[in-house]
MMTF fields as JSON, N, C-alpha, C and O atoms, coordinates in Angstrom:
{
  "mmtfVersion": "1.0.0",
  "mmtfProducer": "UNKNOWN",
  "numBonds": 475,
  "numAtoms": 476,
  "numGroups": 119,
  "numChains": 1,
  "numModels": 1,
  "chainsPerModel": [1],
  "groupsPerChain": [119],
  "chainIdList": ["A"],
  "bondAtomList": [4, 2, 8, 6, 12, 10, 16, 14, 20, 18, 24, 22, 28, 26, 32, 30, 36, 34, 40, 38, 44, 42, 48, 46, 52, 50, 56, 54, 60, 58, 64, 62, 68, 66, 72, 70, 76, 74, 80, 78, 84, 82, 88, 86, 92, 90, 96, 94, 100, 98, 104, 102, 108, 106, 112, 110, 116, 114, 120, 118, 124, 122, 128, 126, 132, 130, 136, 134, 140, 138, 144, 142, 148, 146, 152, 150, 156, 154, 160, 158, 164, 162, 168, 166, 172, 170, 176, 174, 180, 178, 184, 182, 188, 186, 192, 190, 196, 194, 200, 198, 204, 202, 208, 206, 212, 210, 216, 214, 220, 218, 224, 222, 228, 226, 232, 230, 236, 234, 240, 238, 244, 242, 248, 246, 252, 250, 256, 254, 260, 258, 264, 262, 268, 266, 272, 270, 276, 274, 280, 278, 284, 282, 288, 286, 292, 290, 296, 294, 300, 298, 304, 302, 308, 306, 312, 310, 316, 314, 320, 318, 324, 322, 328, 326, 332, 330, 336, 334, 340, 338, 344, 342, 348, 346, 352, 350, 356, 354, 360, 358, 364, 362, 368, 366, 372, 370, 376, 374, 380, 378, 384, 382, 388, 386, 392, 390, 396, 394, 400, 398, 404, 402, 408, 406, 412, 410, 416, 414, 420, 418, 424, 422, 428, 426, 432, 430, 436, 434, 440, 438, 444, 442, 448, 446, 452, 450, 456, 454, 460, 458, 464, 462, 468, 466, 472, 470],
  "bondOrderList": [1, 1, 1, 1, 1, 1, 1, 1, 1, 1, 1, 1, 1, 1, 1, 1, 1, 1, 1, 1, 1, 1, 1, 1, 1, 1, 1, 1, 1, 1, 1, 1, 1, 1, 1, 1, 1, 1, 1, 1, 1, 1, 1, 1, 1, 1, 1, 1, 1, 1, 1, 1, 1, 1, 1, 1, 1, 1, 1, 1, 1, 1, 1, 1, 1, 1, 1, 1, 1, 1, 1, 1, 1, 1, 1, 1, 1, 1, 1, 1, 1, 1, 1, 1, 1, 1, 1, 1, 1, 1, 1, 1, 1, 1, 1, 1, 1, 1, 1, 1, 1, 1, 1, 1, 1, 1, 1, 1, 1, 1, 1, 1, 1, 1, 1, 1, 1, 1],
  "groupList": [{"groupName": "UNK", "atomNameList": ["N", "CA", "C", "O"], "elementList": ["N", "C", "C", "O"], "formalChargeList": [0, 0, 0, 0], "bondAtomList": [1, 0, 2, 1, 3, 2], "bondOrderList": [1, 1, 2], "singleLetterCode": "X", "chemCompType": "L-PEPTIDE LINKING"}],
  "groupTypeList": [0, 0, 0, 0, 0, 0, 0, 0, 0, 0, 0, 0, 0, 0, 0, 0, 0, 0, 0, 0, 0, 0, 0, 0, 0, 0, 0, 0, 0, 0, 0, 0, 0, 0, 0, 0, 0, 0, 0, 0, 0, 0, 0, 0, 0, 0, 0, 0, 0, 0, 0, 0, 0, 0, 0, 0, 0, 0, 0, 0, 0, 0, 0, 0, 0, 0, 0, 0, 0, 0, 0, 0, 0, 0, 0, 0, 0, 0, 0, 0, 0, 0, 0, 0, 0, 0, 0, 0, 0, 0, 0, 0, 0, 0, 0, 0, 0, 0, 0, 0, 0, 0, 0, 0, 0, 0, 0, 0, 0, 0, 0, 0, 0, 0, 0, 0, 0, 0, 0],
  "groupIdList": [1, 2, 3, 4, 5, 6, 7, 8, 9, 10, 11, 12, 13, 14, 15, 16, 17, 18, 19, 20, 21, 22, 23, 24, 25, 26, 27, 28, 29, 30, 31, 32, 33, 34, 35, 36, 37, 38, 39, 40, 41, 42, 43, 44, 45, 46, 47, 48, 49, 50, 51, 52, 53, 54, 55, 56, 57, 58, 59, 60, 61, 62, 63, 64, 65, 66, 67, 68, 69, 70, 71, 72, 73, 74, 75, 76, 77, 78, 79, 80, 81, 82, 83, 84, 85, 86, 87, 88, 89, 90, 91, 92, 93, 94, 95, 96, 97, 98, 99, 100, 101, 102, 103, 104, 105, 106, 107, 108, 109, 110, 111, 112, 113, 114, 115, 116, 117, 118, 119],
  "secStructList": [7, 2, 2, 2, 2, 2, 2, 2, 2, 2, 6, 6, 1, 7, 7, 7, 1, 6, 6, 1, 2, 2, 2, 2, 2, 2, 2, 2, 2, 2, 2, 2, 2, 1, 7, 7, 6, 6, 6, 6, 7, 1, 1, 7, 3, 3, 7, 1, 1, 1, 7, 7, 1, 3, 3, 3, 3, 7, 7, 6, 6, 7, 7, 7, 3, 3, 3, 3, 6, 6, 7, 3, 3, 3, 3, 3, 3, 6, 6, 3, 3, 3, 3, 3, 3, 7, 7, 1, 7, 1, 1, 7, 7, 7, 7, 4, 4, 4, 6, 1, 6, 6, 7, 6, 6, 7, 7, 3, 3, 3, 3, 7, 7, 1, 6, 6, 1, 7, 7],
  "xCoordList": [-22.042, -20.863, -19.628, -18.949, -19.236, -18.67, -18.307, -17.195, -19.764, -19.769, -19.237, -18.905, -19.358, -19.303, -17.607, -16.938, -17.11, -15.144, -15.053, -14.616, -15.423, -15.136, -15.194, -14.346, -16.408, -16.597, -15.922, -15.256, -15.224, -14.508, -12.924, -12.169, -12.393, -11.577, -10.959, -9.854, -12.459, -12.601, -12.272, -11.112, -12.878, -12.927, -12.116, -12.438, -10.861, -9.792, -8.991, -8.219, -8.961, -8.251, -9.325, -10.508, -8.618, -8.856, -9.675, -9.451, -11.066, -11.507, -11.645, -12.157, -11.098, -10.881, -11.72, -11.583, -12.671, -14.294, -15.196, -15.931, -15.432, -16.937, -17.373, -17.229, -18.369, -19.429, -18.706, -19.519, -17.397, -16.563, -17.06, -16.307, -18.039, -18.663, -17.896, -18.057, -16.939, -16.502, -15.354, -15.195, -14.223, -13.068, -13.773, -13.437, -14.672, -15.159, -15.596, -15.068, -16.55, -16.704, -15.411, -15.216, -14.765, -13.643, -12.663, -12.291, -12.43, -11.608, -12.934, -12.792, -14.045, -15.106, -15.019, -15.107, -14.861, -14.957, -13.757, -13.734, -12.821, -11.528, -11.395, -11.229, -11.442, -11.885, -12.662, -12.191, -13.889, -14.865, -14.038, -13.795, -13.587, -12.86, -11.671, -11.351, -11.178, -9.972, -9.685, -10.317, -9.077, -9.567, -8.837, -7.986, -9.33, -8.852, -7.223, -6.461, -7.058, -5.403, -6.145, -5.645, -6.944, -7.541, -8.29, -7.891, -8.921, -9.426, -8.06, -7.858, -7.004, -5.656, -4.627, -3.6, -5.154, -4.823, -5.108, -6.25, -4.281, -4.82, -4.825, -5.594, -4.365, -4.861, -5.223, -5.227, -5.649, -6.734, -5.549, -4.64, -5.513, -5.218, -4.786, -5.574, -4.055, -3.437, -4.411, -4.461, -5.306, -6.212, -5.15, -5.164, -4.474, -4.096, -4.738, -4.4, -6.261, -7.061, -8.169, -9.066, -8.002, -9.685, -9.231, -8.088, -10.841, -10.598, -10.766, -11.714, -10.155, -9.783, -10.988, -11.488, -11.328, -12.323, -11.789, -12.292, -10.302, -9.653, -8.116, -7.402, -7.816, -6.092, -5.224, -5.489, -4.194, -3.733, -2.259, -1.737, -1.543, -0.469, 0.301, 0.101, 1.013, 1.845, 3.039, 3.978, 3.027, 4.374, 5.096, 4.731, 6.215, 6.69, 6.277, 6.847, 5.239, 4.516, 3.432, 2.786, 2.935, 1.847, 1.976, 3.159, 1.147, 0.935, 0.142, 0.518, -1.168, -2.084, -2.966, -3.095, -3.517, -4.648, -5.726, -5.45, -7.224, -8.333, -8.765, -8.803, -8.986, -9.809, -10.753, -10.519, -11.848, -13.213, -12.889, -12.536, -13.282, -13.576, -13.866, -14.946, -13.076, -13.284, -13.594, -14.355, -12.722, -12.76, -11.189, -10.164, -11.303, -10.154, -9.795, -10.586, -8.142, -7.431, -6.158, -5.483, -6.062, -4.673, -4.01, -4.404, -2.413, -1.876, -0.508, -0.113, 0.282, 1.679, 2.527, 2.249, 3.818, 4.499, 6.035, 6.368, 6.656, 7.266, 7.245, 6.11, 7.902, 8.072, 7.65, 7.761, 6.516, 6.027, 4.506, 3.97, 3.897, 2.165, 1.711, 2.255, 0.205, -0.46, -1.27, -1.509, -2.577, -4.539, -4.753, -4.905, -4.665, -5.187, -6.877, -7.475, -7.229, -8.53, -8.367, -7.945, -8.942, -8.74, -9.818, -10.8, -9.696, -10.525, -10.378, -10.162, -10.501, -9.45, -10.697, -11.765, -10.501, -11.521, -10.99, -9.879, -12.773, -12.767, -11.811, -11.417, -11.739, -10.406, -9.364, -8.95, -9.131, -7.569, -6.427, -5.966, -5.93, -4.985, -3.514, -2.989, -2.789, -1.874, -1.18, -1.683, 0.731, 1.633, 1.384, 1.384, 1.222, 1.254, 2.188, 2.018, 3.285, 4.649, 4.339, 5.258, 3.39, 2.708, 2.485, 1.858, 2.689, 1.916, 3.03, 3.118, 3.591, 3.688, 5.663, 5.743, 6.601, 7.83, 8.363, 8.477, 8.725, 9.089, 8.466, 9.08, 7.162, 6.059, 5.968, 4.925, 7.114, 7.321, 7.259, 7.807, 6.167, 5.631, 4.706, 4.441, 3.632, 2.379, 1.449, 1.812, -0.008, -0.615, -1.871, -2.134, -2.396, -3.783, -4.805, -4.769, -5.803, -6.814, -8.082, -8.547, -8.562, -9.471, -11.142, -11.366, -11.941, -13.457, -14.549, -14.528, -15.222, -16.5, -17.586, -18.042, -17.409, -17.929, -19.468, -20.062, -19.853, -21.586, -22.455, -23.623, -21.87, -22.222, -22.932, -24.043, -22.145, -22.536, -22.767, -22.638, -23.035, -23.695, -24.946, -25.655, -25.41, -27.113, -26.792, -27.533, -26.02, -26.383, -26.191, -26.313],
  "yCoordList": [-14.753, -15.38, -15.082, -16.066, -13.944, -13.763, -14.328, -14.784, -14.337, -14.675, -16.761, -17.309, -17.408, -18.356, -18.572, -19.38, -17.439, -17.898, -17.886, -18.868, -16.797, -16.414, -17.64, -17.943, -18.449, -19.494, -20.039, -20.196, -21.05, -21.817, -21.321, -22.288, -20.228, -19.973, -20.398, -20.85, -19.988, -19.721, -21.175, -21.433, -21.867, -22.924, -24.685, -25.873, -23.794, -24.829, -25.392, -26.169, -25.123, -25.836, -26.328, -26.531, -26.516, -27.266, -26.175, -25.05, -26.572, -25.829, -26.186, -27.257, -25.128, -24.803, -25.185, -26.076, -24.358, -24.457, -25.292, -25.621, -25.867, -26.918, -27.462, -28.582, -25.821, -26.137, -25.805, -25.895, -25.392, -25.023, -23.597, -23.095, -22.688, -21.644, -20.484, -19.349, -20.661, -19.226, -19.116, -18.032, -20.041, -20.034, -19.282, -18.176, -19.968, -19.889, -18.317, -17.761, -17.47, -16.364, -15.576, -14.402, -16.031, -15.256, -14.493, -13.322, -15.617, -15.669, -14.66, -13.591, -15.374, -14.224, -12.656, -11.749, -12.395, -11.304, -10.452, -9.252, -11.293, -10.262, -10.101, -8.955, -11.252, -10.645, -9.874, -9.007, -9.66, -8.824, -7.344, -6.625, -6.781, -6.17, -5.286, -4.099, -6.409, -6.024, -4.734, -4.834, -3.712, -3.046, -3.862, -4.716, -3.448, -3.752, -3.193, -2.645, -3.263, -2.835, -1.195, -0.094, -1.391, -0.184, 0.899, 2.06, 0.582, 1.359, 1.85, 2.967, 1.233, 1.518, 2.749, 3.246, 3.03, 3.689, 5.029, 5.485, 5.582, 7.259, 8.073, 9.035, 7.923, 8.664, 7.833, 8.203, 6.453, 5.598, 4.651, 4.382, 4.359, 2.996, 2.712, 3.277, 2.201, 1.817, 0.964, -0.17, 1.23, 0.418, 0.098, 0.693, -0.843, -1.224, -1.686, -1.419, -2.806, -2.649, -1.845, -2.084, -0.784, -0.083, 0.87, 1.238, 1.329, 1.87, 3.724, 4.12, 4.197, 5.77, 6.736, 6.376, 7.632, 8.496, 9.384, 9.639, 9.732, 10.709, 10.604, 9.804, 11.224, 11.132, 13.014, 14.127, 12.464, 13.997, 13.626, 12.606, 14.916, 15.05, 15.78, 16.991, 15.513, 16.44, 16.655, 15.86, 17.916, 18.944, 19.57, 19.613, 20.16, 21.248, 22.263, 22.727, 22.994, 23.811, 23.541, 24.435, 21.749, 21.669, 21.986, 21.87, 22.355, 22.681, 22.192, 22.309, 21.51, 21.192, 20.18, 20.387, 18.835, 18.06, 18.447, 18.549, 18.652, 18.825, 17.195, 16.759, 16.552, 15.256, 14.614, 14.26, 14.399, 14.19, 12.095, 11.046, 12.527, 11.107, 10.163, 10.285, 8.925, 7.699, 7.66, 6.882, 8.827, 8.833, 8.031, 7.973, 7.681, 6.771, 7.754, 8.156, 8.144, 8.76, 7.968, 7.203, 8.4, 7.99, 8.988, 10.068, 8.705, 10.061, 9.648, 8.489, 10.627, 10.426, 11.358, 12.421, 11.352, 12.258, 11.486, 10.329, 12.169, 12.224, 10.847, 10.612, 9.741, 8.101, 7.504, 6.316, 8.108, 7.382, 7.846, 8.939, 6.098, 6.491, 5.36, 4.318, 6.05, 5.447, 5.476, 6.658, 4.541, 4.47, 4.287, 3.322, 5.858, 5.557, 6.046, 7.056, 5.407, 5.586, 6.339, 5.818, 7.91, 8.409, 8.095, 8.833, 6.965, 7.24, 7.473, 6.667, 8.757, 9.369, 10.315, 10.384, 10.981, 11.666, 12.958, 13.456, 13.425, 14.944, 15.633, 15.36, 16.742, 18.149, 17.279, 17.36, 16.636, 15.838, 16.468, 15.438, 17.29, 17.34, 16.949, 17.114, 16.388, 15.662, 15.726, 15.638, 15.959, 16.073, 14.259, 13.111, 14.908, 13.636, 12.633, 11.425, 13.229, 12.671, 11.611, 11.048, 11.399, 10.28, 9.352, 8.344, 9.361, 7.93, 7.918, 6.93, 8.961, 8.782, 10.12, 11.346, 9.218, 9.374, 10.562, 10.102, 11.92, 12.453, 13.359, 14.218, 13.689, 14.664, 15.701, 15.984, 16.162, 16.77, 18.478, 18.973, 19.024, 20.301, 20.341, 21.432, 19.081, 19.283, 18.699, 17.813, 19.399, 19.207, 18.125, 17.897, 17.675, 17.03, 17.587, 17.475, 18.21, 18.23, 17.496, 17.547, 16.837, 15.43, 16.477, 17.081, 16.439, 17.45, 15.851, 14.696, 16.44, 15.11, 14.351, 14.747, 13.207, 12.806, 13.495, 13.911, 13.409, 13.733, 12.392, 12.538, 11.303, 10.131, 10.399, 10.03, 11.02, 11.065, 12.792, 13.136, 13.855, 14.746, 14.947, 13.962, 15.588, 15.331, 14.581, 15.062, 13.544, 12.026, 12.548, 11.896],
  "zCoordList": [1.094, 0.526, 1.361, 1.652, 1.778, 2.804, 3.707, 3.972, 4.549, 5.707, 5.926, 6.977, 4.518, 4.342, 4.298, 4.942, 3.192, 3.826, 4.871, 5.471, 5.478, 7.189, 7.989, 8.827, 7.645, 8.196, 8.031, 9.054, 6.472, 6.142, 6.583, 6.685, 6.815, 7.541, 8.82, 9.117, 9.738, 11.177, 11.389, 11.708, 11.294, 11.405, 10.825, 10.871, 10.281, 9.936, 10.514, 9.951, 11.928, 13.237, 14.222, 13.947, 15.624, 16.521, 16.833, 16.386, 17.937, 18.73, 19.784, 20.112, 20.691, 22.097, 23.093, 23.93, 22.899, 23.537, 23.831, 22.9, 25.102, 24.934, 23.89, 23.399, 23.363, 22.277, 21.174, 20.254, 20.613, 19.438, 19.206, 18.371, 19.597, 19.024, 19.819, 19.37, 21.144, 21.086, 20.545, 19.984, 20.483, 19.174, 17.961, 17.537, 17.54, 16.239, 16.059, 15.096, 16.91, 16.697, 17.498, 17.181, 18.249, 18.146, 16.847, 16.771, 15.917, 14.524, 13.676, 13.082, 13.873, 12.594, 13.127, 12.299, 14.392, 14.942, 14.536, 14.262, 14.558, 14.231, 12.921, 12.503, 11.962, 10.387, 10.174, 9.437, 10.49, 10.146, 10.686, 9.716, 11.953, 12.888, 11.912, 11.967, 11.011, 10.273, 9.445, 8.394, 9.484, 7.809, 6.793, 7.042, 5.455, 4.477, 3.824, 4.62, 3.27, 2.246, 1.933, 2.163, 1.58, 0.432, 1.828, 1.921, 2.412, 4.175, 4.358, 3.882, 4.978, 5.249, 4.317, 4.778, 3.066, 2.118, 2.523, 2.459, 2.872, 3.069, 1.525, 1.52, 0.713, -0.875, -1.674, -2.848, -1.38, -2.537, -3.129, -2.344, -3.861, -4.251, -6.179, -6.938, -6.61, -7.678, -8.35, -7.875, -9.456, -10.117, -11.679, -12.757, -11.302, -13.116, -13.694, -14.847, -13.701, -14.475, -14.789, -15.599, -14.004, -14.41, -15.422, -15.695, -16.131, -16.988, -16.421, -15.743, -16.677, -15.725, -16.369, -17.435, -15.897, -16.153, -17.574, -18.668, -16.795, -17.57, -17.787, -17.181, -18.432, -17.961, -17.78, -18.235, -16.907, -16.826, -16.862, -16.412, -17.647, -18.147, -16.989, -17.093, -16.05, -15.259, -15.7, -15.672, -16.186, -16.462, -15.619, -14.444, -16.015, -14.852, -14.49, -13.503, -15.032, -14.578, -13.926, -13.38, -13.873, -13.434, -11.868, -11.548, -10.755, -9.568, -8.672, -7.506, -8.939, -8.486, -9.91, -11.117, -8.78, -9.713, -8.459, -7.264, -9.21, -9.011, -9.068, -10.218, -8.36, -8.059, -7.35, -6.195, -7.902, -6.857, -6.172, -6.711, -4.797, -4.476, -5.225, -5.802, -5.501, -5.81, -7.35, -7.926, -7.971, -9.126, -9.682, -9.003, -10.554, -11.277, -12.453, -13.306, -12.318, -13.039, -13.326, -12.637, -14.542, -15.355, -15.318, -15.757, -14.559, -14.008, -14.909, -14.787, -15.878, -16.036, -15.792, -16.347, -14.924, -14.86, -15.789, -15.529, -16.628, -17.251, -17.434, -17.849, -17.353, -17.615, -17.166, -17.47, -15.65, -15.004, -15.178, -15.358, -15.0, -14.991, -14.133, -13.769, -13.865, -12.491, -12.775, -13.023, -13.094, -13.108, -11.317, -10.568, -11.13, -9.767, -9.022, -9.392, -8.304, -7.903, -6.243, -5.21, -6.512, -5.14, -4.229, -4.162, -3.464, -2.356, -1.189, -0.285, -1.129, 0.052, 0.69, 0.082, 1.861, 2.38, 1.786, 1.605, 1.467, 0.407, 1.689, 2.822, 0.635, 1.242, 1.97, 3.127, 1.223, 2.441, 1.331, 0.839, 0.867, 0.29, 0.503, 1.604, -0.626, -0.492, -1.303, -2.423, -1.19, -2.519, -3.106, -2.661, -4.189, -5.585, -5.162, -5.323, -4.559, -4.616, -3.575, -2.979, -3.402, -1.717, -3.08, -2.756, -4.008, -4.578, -6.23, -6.958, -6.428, -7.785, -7.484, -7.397, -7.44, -6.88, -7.851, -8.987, -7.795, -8.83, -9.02, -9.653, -8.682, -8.754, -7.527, -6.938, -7.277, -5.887, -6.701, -7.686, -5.542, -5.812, -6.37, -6.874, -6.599, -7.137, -6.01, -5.236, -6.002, -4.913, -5.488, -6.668, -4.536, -4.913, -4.308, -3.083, -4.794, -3.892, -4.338, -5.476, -3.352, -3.228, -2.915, -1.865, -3.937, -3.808, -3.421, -3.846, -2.629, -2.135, -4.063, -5.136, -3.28, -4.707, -4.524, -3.529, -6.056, -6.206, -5.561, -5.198, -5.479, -5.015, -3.674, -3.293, -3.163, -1.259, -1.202, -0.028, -2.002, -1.518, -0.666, -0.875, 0.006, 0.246, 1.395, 2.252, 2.007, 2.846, 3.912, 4.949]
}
């Protein structure tokens, strides 16, 4: 299915080429090539519809969230809240304040999912 936009993409202009086929895999090559929004994300990504594993309350005493890979949390710090999904590379730790404005002095640390143990 994919590979079928790619096509319908690639192929919405003029082609260059003799046989039309090196334009054509030129354009599939660089889409495929591309990262995504969410690849590009160094601490994972803003899920407003998913439904979150858990939710966590950040206070002023809070210091640190414990969060495993590509888990989806409902995060609120005082007026502000976030259903966010960390998919971030395990042990990358990171202030909160990278995603959620206001939360400065609390840490994240990102643990490897059970998903990809063992691999």
């Amino acid at each position: 299915m994919l590979m079928l936009a790619a096509t319908a993409g690639a192929s919405a202009h003029t082609e260059y080429s003799e046989s039309g086929t090196a334009h054509w895999l030129e354009h599939v090559s660089a889409s495929i090539n591309q990262p995504t929004e969410r690849q590009l994300a160094p601490y994972g990504y803003a899920s407003p519809g998913a439904t979150p594993g858990r939710a966590i309350v950040v206070g002023k005493e809070t210091r640190y969230l414990n969060v495993e890979q590509l888990e989806t949390v409902a995060i609120r710090v005082g007026d502000r809240a976030v259903i966010w999904t960390f998919d971030a590379f395990p042990r990358r730790n990171f202030p909160l304040s990278k995603i959620i404005p206001g939360a400065e002095g609390v840490t994240v640390y990102v643990a490897e999912s059970p998903l990809y143990r063992g691999r």
